[in-house]
N, C-alpha and C positions, 0 to 999 in steps of 0.2 A: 332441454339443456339450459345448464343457467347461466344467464349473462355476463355474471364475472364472482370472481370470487374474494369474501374477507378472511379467507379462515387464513392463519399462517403459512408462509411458504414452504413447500418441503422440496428438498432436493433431493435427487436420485445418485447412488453410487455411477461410475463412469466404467463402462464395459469396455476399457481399453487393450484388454488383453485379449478380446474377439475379434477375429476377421472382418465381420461386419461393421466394425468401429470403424475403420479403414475403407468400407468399399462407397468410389466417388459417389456410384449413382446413385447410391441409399442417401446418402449426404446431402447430396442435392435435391432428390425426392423429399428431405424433410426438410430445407432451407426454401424451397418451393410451400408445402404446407405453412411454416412458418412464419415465410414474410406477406402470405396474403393474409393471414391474418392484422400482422404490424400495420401493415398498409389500410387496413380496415379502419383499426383503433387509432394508430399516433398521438398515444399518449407519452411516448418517448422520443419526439420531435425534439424537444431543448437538451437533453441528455448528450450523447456522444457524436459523434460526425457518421459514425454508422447510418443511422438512423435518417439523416437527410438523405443520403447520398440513395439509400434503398430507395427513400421518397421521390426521389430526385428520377431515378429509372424506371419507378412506375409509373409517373405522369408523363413521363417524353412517351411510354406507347398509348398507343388509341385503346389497344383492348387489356391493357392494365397489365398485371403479374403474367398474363401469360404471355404477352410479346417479350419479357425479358428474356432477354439469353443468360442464359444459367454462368458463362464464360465470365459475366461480368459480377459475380454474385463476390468472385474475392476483391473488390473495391470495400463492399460490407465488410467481408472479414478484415482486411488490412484497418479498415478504422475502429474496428474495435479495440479497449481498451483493458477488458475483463474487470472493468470496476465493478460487474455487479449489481449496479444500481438500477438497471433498469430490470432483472428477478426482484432485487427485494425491496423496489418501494415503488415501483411505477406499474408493474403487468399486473394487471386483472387473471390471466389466465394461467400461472404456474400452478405446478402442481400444489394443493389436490385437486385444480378443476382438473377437467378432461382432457380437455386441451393439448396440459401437459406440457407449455412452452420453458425453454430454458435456454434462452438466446444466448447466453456468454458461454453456456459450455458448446451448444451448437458450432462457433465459431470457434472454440477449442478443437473442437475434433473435427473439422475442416482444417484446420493447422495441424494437427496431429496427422493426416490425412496426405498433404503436403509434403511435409517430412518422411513420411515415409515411403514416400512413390521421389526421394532425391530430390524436391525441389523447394532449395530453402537460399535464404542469403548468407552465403559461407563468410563473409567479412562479417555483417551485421553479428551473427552467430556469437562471433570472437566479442563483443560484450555481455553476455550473458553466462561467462565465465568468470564471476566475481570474484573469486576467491583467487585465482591465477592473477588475475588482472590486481587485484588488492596487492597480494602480496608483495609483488613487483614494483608497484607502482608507491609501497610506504617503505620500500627498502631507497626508492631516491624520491622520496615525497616534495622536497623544493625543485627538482625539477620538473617532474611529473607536474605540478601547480603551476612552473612559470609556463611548460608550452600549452595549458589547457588555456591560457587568458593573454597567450602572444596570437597576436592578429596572424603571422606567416604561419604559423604553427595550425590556427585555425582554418585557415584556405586550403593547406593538407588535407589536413582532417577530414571536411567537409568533400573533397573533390574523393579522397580514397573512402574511407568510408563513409562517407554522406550525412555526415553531423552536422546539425548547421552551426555555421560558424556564430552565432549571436546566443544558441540556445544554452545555458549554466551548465557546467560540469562542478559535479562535488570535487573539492580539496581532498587530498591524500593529508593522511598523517602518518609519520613513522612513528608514533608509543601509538600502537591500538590500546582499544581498550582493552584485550586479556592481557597486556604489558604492564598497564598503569596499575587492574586490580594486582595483579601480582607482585606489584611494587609499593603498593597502599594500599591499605583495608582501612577502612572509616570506624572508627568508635561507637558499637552500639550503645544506643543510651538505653539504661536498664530500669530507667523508672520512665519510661514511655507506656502508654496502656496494652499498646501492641507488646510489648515485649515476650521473646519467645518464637515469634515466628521466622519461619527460616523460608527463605526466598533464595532460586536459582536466575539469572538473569544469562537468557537466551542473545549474545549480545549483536547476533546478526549482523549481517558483512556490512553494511552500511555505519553502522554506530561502532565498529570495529576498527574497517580500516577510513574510514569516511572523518566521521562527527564522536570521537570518543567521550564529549563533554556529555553528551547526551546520556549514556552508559553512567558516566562519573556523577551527574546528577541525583540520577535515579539512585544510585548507592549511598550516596549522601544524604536523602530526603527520607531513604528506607530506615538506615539506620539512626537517624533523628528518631523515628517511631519504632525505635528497638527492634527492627529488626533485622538479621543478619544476613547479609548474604554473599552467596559465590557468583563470580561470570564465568561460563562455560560457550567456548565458539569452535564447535566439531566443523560446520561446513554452512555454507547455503542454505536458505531456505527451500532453495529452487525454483523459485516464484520468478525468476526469468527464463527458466528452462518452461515453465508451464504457459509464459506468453508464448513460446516458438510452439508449442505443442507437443512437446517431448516429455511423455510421462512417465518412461520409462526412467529418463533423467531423477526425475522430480521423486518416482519411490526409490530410487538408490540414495536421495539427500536424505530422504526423510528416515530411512531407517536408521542411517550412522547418526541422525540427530537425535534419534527415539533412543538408540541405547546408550548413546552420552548422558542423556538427561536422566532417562529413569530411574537409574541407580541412587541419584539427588529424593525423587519424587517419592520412591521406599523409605527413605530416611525421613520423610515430614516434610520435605520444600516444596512449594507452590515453585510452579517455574511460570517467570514475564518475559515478553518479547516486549522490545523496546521500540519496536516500528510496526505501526498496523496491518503491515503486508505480510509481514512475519508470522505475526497474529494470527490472523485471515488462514495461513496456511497451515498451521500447527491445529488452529481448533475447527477448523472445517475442508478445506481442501483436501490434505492427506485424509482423512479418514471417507474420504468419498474415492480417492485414488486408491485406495488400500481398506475397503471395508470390514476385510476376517482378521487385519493384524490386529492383538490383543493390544501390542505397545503402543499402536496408536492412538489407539480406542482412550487409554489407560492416560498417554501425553497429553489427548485433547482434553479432558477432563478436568487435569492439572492445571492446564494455562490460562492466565491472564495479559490482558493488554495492560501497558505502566500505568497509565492514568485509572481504568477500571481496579488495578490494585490499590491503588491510593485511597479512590474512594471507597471502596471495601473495608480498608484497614477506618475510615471515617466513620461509618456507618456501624461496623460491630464492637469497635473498641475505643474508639473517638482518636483523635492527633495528638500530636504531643504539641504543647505549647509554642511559641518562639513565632509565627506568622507576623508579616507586617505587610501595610499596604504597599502597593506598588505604582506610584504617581508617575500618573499618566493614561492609566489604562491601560486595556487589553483587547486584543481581536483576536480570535479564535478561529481557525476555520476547520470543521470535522472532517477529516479524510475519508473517500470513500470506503476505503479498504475496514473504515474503523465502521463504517456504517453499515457494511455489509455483515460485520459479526453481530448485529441485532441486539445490541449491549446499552442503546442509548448513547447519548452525549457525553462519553464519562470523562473526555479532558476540560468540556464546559462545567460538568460539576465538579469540577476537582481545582480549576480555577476559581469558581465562586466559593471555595472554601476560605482563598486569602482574605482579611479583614478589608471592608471596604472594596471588593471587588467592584472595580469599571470593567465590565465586559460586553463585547458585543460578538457575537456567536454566527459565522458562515458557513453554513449548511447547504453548500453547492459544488459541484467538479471544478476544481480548478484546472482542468483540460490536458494537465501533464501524460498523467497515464502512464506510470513507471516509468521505460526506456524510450515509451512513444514515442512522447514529444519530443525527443531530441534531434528529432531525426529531420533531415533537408524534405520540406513538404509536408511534413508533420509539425513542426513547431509553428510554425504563422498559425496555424489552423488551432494547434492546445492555447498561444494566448487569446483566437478569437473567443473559443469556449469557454475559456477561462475568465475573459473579460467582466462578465457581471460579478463574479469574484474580487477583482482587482476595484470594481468599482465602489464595491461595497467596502473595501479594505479601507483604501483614499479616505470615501465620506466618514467611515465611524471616527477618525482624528487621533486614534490612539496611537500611546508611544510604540508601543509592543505587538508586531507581527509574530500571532504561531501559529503554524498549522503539524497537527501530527503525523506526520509525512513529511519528512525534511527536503524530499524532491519538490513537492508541493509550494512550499513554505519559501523556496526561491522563486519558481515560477513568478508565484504568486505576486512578490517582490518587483520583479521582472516586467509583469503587466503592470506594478502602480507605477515603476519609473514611466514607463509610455503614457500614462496616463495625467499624470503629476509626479515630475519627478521628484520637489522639492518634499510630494508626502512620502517620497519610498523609504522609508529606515533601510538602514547598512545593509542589514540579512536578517533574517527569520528565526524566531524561536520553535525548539522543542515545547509543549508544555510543562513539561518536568523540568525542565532549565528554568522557567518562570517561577515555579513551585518551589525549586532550590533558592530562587533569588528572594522569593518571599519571606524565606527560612533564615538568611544571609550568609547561605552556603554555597554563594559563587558570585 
């Protein structure tokens, strides 16, 4: 048997539509095989809070993995985060060794598992209805804003649904951005080298009802490089219906999003998710939920991350001119979500494109963890992990915090006030907002 393996990771489709997906004790038979191994290796000790906490209950018994009580096994799943990152950069043994570990979906369908035997948190729940909660909430977006950052409002909050009151809530906006494109199209430039391509921009509930600048950006940088394009926002990604374990959820988004797009992708459009989670699930998620659908198969093929488009359009047609430096600098930090599409650094290369690039590139969890961290006993715990993050942010001295993950991106923010509040900048950049700014297209 071999000790560990380099070859690339491959993941396996998810059998959620079989009974055994579902039955506990199989679940627990392999969360048993699979943490005595963890426990063996710990090479994913700095990674997520999962991972201590397993560590933390095999040392308290004398005879190891097997004095644990299995009962305590969802402490592990509650801390996990489904970044990923310990399948695709840290395990020696995912498949093709034999092994055959796949900790993050593990803990998927132990959630999956949960939910389906009625035991879930019916409040918590009601955020991972984005689109409801969106809509709502950018139809009175100045107040939705004042009570997310009034202190009584937040002692609510926290006590009914157990937010904690300290941890960042995105701003609502009433113009999403299918408003604004609808209201403005950006001028392709037609002597750019790109010109001719045509691009869908997936604009996902976050840069929708959240951060439309981020959407506005990316259309302004695209069509700088001639190229044209549409925002299209059918629904969800589902990527917080796939935190709770609801995959049933999660192929009902996917298909209403597969057939809004496609019709673009026949026509010649590469389609971009403009948040790496989006990403994440358009080019590899759904098609492990959904492995015979043709459309999906057909969407993931199609998709790009924004920054990975960028440098695409760099590399086979070169940029259209107009760049200028950005004094002060830049810090980067690569989201996991972007790490786990196995694409490389593409918002660090796509920032060292601006002339005279100051970058300095973090390449660590910032502890958020999508809706995780928000949570009363989850947030102390995302800025501990986040901390080397935060630290790293502070010492590089530059003007410009991004990370491509905009939850991230305040976190991150978050930990430097605690750290040095005088280095924290206001808020966080998209990289595409930087890439705009470089252009002097914001």
């Amino acid at each position: 048997m071999r000790e560990g393996s380099l070859e690339p990771p491959v993941r396996h489709p998810l059998a959620w539509q079989e009974p055994d997906f579902y039955d506990l004790a199989k679940i627990e038979a392999e969360m048993h095989r699979v943490f005595e191994i963890c426990h063996g290796c710990r090479r994913c000790f700095n990674l997520c809070d999962s991972f201590p906490r397993l560590f933390d209950l095999v040392d308290a018994q004398p005879d190891e993995m097997a004095g644990v009580n299995p009962a305590d096994y969802k402490q592990v799943v509650d801390a996990c985060t489904l970044c990923d990152l310990c399948f695709m950069t840290k395990c020696p043994y995912v498949p093709p060794h034999e092994w055959a570990l796949d900790f993050p979906h593990l803990m998927l369908r132990y959630r999956a598992a949960e939910l389906k035997a009625g035991k879930e948190d019916k409040i918590g729940a009601q955020f991972t209805e984005t689109d409801r909660n969106g809509k709502a909430a950018s139809l009175a977006a100045p107040l939705a804003n004042a009570a997310a950052r009034n202190g009584l409002a937040r002692a609510v909050l926290e006590k009914v649904a157990k937010v904690d009151r300290e941890a960042y809530l995105p701003k609502f906006n009433g113009r999403t951005l299918v408003l604004r494109a609808a209201e403005d199209k950006p001028e392709v430039n037609r002597r750019a080298p790109a010109f001719g391509r045509k691009a869908v921009l997936y604009a996902t509930c976050f840069a929708n009802y959240n951060n439309p600048e981020i959407g506005t950006a990316a259309r302004d940088v695209l069509a700088r490089n001639g190229v044209e394009t549409e925002v299209v926002y059918p629904r969800c990604c589902g990527m917080p219906h796939l935190e709770r374990g609801d995959l049933a959820r999660v192929a009902e988004h996917a298909g209403t999003v597969a057939d809004a797009l496609l019709p673009y992708v026949a026509e010649g459009y590469d389609v971009i998710a403009l948040v790496p989670s989006c990403a994440l699930m358009l080019k590899f998620e759904w098609p492990l939920i959904l492995p015979q659908d043709a459309r999906i198969k057909t969407l993931s093929d199609a998709t790009y991350d924004v920054s990975e488009y960028v440098v695409d359009i760099a590399r086979r047609e070169g940029l259209a001119p107009g760049l200028s430096p950005l004094p002060g600098g830049m810090a980067v930090h690569i989201a996991c979500h972007s790490r786990a599409q196995n694409m490389g650094q593409k918002a660090a290369e796509m920032l060292k494109l601006i002339p005279e690039a100051d970058l300095a590139v973090i390449e660590r969890c910032s502890g958020h963890g999508g809706s995780w961290g928000i949570f009363k006993g989850n947030f102390q715990t995302a800025l501990k992990v986040g901390r080397p993050v935060a630290r790293q942010a502070v010492s590089s001295g530059k003007a410009f915090i991004a990370s491509e993950c905009p939850l991230a991106g305040e976190h991150i923010v978050q930990g430097m006030e605690r750290l040095d509040p005088a280095a924290a900048p206001e808020h966080a950049w998209h990289p595409i907002q930087l890439f705009a700014r470089a252009y002097g297209l914001a």
